[in-house]
C-alpha positions, 0 to 999 in steps of 0.5 A: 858964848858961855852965856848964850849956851847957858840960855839955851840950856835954861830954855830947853829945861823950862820947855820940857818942864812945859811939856810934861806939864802938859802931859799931866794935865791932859788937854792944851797947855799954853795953847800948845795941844800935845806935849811931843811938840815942847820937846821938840822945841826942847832939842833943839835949844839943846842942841844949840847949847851944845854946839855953842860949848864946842865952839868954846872948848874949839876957841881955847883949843887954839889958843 
């Protein structure tokens, strides 16, 4: 579950890098044609990690 969070973190990070790339750049950036809609996609990975770093901080909690 670890890794997974991990992931998750690794993707969002290179989603909003993406997105500011675009920013920069000014016009579309893998198709994509506003940078808004990286971070959203970022959050959400975000968000994911978090909740699987909960899920594992809950497991240990128990045991």
């Amino acid at each position: 579950m670890k890794f997974i969070a991990c992931l998750f973190v690794i993707i969002g990070f290179i989603l909003m890098i993406f997105g500011f790339i675009t920013f920069l750049k000014g016009s579309a950036f893998l198709g994509v044609g506003y940078a808004v809609n990286y971070y959203h996609a970022a959050t959400s990975f975000l968000l994911l990690a978090i909740c699987c770093k909960f899920v594992c901080s809950c497991k240990k909690e128990k045991e």
